[in-house]
C-alpha positions as CSV (number, residue, x, y, z in Angstrom):
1,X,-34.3,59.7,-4.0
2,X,-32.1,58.9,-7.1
3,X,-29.1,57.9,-4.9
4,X,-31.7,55.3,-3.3
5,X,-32.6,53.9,-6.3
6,X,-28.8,53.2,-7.5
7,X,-28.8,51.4,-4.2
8,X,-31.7,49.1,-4.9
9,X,-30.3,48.6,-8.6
10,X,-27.1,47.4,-7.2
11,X,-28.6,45.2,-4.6
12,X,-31.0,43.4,-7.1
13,X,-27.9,42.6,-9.5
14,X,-25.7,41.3,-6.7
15,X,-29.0,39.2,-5.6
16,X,-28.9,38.2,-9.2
17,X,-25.1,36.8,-9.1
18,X,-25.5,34.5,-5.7
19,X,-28.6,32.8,-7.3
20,X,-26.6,32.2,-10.3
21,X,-23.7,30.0,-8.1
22,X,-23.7,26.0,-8.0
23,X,-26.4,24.9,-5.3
24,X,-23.8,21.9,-5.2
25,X,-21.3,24.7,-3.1
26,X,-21.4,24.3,0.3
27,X,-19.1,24.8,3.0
28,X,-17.4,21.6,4.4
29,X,-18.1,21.7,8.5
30,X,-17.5,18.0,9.4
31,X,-14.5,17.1,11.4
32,X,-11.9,15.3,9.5
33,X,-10.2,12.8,11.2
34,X,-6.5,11.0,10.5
35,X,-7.4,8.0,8.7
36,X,-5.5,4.5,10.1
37,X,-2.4,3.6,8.9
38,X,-2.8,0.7,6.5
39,X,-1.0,-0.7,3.2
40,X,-2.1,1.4,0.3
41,X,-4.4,-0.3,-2.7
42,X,-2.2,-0.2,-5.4
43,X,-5.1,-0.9,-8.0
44,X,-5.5,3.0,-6.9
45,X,-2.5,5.8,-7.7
46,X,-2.0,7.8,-4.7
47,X,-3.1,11.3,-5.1
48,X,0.4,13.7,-5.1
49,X,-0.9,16.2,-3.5
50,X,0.8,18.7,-5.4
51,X,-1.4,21.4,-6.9
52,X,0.7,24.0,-8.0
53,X,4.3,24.6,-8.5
54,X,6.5,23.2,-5.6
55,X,8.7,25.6,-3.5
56,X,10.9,23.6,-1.5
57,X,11.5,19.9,-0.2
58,X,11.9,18.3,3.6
59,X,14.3,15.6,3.9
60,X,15.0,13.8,7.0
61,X,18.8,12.2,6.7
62,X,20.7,10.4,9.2
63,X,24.8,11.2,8.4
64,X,27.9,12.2,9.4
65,X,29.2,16.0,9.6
66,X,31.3,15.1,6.6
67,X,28.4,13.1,4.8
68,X,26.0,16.0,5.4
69,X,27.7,18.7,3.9
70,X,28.5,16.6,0.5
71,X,24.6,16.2,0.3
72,X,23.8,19.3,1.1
73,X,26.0,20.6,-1.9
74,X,24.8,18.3,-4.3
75,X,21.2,19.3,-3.5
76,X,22.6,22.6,-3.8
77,X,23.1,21.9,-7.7
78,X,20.0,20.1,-7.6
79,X,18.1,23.4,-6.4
80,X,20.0,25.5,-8.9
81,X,18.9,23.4,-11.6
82,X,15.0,23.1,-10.7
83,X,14.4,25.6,-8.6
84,X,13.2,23.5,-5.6
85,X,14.4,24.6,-2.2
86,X,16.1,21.6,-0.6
87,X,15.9,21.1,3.6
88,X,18.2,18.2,4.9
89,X,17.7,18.0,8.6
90,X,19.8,15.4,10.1
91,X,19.2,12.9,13.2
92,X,21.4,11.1,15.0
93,X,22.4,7.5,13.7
94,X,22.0,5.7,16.5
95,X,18.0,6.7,16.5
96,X,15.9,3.1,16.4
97,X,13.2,2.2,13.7
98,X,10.2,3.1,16.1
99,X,11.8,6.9,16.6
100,X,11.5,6.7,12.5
101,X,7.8,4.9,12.9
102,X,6.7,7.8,15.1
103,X,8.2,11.2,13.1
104,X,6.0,9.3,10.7
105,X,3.1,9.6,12.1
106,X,3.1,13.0,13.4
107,X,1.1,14.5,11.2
108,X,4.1,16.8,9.9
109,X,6.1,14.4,7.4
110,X,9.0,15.1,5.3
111,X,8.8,14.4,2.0
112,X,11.7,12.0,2.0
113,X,13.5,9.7,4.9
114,X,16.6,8.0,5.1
115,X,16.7,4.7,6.6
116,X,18.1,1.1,6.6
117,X,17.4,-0.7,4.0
118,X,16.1,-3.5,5.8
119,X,13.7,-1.2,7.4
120,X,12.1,-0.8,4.0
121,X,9.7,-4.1,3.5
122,X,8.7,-3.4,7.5
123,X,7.6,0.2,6.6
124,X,6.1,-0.4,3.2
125,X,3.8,-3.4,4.9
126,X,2.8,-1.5,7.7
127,X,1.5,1.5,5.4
128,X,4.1,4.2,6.2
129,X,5.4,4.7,3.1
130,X,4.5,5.3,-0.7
131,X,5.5,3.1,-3.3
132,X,8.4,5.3,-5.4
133,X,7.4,3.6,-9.0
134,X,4.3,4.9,-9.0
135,X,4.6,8.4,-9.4
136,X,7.8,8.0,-11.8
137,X,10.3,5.4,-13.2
138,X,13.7,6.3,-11.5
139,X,16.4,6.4,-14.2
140,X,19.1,5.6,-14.5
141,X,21.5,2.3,-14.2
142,X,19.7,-0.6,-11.6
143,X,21.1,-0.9,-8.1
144,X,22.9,-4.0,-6.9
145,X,21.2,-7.1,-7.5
146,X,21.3,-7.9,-3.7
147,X,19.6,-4.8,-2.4
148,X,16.3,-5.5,-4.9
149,X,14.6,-7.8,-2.0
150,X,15.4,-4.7,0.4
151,X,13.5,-2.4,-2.0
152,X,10.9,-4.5,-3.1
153,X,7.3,-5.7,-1.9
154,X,4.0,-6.5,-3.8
155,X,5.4,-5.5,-7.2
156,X,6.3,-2.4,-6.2
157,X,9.7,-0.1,-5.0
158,X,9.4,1.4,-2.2
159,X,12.5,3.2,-1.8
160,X,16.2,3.9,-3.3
161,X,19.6,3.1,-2.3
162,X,22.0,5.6,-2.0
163,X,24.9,3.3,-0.2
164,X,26.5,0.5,1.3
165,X,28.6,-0.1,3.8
166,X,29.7,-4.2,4.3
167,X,30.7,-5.7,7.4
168,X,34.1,-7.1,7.0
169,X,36.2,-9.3,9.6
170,X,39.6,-7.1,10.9
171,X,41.9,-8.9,12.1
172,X,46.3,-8.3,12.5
173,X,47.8,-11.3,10.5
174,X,50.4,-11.4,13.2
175,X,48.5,-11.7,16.2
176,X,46.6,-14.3,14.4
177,X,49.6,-16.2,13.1
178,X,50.1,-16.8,17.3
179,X,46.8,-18.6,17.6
180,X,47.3,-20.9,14.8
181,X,46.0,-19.6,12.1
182,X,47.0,-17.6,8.5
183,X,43.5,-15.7,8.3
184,X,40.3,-15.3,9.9
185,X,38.5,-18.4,10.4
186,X,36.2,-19.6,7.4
187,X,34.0,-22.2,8.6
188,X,32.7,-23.0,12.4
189,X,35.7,-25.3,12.6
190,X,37.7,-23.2,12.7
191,X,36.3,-21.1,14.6
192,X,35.8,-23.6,17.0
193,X,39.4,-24.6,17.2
194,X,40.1,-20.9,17.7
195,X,37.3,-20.8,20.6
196,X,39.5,-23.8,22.2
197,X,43.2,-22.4,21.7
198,X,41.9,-19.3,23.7
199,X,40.2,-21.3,26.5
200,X,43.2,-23.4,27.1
201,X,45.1,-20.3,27.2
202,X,43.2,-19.0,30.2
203,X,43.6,-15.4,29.5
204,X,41.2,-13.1,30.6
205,X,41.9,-10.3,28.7
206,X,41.9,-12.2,24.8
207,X,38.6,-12.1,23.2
208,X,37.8,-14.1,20.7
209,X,35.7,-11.0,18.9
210,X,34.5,-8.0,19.1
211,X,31.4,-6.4,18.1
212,X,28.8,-3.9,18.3
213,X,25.0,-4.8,19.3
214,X,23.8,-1.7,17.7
215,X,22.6,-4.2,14.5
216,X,23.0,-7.5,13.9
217,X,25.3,-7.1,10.4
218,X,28.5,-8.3,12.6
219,X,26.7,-10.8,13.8
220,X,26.0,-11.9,10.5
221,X,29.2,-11.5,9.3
222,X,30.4,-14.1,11.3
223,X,27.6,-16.8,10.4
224,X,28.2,-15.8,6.9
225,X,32.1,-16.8,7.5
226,X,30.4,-20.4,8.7
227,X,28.5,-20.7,6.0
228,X,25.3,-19.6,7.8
229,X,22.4,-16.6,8.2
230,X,20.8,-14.9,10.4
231,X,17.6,-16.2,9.6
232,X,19.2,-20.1,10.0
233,X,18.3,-22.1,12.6
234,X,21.9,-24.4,13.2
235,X,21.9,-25.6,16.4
236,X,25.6,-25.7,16.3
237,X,26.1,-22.2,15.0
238,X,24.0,-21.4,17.9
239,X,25.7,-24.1,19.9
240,X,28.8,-21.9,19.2
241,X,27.7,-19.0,20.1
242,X,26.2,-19.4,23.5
243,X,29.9,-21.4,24.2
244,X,31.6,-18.2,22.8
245,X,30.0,-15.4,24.3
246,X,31.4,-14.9,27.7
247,X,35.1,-14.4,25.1
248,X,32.7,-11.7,22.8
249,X,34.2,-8.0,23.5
250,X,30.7,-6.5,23.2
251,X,30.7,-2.4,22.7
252,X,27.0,-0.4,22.0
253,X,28.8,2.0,20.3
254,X,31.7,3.0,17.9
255,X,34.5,1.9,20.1
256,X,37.9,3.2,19.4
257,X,40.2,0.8,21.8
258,X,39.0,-2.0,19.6
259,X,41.9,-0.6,16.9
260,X,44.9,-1.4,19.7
261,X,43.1,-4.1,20.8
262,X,43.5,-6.0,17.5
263,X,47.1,-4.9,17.5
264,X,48.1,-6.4,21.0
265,X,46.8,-9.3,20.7
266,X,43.8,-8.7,22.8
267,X,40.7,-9.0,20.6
268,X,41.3,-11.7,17.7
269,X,39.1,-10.9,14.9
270,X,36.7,-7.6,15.0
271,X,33.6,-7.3,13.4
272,X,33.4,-4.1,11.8
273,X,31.9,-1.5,9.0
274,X,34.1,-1.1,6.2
275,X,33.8,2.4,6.4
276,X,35.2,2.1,9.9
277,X,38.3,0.3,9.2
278,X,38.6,2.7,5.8
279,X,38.9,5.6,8.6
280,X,41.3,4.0,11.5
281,X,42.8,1.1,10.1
282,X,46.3,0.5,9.3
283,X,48.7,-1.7,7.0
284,X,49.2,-3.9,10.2
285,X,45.8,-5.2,9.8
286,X,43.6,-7.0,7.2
287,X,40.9,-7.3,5.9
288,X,38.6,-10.5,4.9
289,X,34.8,-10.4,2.9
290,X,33.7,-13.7,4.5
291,X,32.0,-15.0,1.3
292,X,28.3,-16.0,1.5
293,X,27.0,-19.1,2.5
294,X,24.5,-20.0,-0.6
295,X,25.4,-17.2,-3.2
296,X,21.9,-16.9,-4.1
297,X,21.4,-15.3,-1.2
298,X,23.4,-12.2,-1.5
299,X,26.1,-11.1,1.0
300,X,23.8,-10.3,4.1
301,X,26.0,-8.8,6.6
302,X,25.9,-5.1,4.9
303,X,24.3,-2.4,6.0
304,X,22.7,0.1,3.1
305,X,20.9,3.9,3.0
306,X,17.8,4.2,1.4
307,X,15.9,6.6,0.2
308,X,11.9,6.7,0.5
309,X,8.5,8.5,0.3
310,X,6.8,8.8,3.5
311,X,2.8,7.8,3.2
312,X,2.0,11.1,3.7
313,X,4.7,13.2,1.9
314,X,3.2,16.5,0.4
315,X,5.2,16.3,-2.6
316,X,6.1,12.9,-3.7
317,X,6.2,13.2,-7.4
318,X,9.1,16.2,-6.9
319,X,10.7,14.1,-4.3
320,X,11.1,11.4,-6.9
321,X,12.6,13.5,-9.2
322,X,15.4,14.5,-6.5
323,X,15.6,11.0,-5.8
324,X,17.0,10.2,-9.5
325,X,19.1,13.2,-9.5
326,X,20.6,12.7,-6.1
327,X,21.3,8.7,-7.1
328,X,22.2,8.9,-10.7
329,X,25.6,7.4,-11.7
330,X,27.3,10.9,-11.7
331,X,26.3,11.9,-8.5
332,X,27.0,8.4,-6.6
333,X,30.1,8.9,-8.0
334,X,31.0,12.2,-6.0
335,X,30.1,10.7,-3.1
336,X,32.0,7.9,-3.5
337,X,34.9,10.4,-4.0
338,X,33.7,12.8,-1.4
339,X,32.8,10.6,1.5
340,X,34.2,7.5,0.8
341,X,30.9,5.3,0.7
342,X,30.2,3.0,-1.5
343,X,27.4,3.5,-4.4
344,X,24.4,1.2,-4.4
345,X,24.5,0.9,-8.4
346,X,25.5,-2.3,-10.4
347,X,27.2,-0.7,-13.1
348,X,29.9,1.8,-10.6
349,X,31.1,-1.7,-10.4
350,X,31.9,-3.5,-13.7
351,X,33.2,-0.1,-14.7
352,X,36.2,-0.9,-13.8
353,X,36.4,2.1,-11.7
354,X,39.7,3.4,-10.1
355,X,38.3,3.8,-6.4
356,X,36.9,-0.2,-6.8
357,X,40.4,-0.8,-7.4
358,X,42.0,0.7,-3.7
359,X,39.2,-1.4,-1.9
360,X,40.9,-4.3,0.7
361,X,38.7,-6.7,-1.0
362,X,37.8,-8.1,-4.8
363,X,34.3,-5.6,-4.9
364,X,33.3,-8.6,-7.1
365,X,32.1,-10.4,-4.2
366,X,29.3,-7.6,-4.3
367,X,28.2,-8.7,-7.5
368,X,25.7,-11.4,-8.6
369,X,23.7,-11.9,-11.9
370,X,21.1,-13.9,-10.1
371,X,17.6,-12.7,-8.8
372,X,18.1,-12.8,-5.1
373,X,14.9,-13.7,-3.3
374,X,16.3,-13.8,0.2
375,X,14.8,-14.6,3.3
376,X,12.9,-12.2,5.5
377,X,12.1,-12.5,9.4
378,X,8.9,-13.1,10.4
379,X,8.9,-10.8,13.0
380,X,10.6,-7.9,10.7
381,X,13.8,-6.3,11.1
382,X,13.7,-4.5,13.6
383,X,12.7,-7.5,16.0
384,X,15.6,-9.8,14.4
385,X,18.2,-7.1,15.8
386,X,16.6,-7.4,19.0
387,X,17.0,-11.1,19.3
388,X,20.7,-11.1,17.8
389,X,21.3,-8.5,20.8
390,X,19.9,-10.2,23.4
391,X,21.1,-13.6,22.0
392,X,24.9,-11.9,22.5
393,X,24.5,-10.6,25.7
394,X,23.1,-14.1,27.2
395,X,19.7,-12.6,27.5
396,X,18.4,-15.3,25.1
397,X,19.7,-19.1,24.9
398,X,19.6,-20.9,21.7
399,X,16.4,-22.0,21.6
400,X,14.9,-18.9,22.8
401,X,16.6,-17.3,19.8
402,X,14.7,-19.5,17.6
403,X,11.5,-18.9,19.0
404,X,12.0,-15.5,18.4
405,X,12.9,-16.1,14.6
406,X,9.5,-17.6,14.5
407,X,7.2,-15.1,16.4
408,X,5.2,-13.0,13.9
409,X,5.5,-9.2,15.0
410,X,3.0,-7.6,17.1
């Protein structure tokens, strides 16, 4: 009887407890579903969704062997230092801007993706990403003038550079002096007279240029040399081009014949990444910035790395701490020594830096003191490099090109 009544005493005090709980408690059993992807209100900040302390951090990078092991030892430092786990997984470069669109949808984000930088204002619009200012002020010295448009949208950053890489015109002085001229051409012109000393030649293996279709930064190396943009509407610039074409040497790919084809004779003036000719290039060649048609504009033809928060990154306010860490001055440095790439900060530049010194071209022609408002497509991006492509390849005529410059995206 007594060990009944301890039973009944402990019932009525654990009857006690429930009735004492919040009636606001309930368990949530509505389905939640994925909310649509639109352009966050910035009158709101975005919750972190950090609630405790932060184990590790999933970046998505697209680099070279070389590239990815120099990160992966600076994060290395990074992790000793803050004790955040750092996992870089790496995709290959040649993956488009919708393969990026999708990984960001999937429901299993990183917390940080690498991408062009002219990819940036396209995702930020569309609502894939999160603006990086919000969460902290990145220190450190400011990036290159001409990369703020890239970065920027709605008063806001939305992601942050790590590199450059400019498009530069290759060409051997020799086999250049044999078409009539001392250096690559420098207005359409000249280019034009080049166009006609080729077709009078009649020789089907001389190209006036080669390129890659992969993005449009050759493209726009050469309009930059005329005093043009990709986003200009010349008819004679396009004139040109559709003249020129059937003498383009067109590749989809890093080509490596291009090299002995510049030294025979056979391909004019290439079209290339810096990095590319830093890597396979030799004294028998040079080397030519074309220099920008209205200098407010910025030199267009370069491709850049950014940095940026995905919209649904589970950590954002750690990733932007490993974003100021892994592009501060000291570490842009290193991998400027250690990879060869150029830094996206203003002041590596007016340092007066040894490695500026060794480049084939004044690196002042990367600098400007003027707010650079630049032009963007109307149809993004990603549909610009579309219509360079198929404007190359004769899939698009002149006109057709321009209609393309003016359809919004879809």
């Amino acid at each position: 009887m007594l060990r009944r009544k301890n039973y009944w005493l402990l019932f009525a005090i654990l009857l006690l407890a429930l009735t004492s709980l919040s009636p606001s408690m309930e368990l949530d059993t509505s389905e939640r579903t994925r909310p649509q992807k639109l352009p966050l209100d910035q009158s709101e900040r975005p919750d972190s969704g950090e609630t405790g302390n932060v184990q590790s951090l999933r970046i998505r990078v697209s680099l070279s062997s070389e590239e990815l092991r120099e990160l992966e030892r600076i994060s290395r430092n990074y992790t000793l230092s803050s004790g955040i786990e750092v996992v870089l997984s790496n995709v290959d470069s040649e993956e488009s801007a919708e393969a990026l669109k999708q990984d960001l949808t999937t429901g299993d984000s990183p917390d940080i993706v690498m991408t062009d930088g002219r990819n940036i204002s396209d995702l930020a619009t569309r609502g894939y990403l999160l603006p990086v200012d919000v969460y902290q002020s990145v220190p450190g010295s400011a990036p290159l003038t001409l990369l703020i448009p890239q970065m920027q949208w709605n008063g806001y950053d939305w992601g942050v550079p790590l590199d450059i890489d400019p498009y530069v015109l290759v060409y051997s002085p020799a086999r250049l002096a044999e078409l009539g001229l001392s250096e690559a051409p420098k207005s359409l012109e000249q280019w034009s007279g080049l166009l006609k000393h080729l077709q009078e030649k009649q020789d089907q293996e001389q190209y006036i240029l080669a390129m890659d279709t992969r993005n449009p930064y050759g493209y726009s190396a050469v309009l930059e040399s005329m005093g043009a943009s990709l986003t200009s509407e010349n008819a004679a610039m396009l004139e040109w081009t559709q003249n020129a074409r059937s003498s383009f040497y067109l590749t989809s790919r890093y080509d490596k014949e291009i090299w002995n084809m510049l030294q025979e004779g056979k391909v004019a003036v290439a079209a290339l990444p810096l990095s590319e000719f830093q890597k396979h290039g030799n004294s028998s060649l040079a080397v030519e910035v074309p220099l920008p048609g209205g200098s407010s504009k910025g030199y267009e033809a370069m491709y850049s790395r950014f940095f940026a928060l995905p919209a649904e990154s589970s950590n954002p306010e750690a990733a932007v701490k490993w974003l100021a860490y892994i592009t501060s001055s000291s570490a842009q440095l290193e991998w400027l020594v250690n990879t060869g790439r150029l830094p996206a900060l203003d002041e590596l530049y007016r340092s007066g830096l040894p490695e500026m010194d060794r480049l084939p071209f004044d690196s002042g022609v990367l600098l400007t003191d003027e707010a650079i408002t630049g032009e963007r497509p109307v149809g993004g991006w990603s549909e610009l490099s579309t219509a360079v492509a198929m404007l190359l390849t004769g899939k698009l005529d002149a006109a057709g090109y321009r209609e393309a410059l003016a359809a919004p995206s879809k």
